[in-house]
Structure formats: C-alpha cells, structure tokens
N, C-alpha and C positions, 0 to 999 in steps of 0.2 A: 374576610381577607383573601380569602379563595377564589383567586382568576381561571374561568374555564379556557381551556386553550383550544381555537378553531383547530379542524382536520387540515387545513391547508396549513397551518403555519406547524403544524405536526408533522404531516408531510415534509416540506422545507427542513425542520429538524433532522429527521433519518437520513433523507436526502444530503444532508453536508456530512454526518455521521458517516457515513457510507467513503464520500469524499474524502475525510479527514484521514480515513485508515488506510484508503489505498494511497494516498500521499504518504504516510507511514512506513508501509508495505516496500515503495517505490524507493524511498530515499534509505531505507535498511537495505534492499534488493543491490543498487547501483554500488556501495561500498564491496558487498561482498562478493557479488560477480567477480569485480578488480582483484579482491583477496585471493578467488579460488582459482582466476587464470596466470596470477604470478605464481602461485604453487605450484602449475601445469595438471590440472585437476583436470581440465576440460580437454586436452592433449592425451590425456591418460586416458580419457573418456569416449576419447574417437569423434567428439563435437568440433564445431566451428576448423575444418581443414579444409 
C-alpha cells in the first residue's frame, strides 16, 4: 500500500509549502500594517513622512 513519492513531485510539495505561508504571512501583514498606521505607530516612528 506504500506509494514512493518521486523528488520532483517532492520538490513541487515544499515549493507550494513555502508559497502557502508567504501568502499567509502577506495577508496577516496587509491587516495590520492598516491597524498600526491608524494608531499613528509609524508617525511616532519617524517612517513613511
């Protein structure tokens, strides 16, 4: 019952893994950017003037 799995289609695996979380990362990131420049966090910070 035991499929060995090719290194390409292995590869391909990590390769989306990798994708999956910077998609993750990105769409967590974009809320709270928004969150931390209505507090004036980034003002306070001496960024983006």
């Amino acid at each position: 019952m035991t499929q060995d799995i090719s290194a390409g289609v292995k590869l391909l695996n990590s390769f989306l893994r990798v994708m999956v979380l910077a998609l993750v990362v990105i769409l967590i990131a974009i809320p709270l950017c928004i969150l931390l420049d209505r507090l004036g966090l980034f003002d306070s910070l001496g960024w983006f003037q």
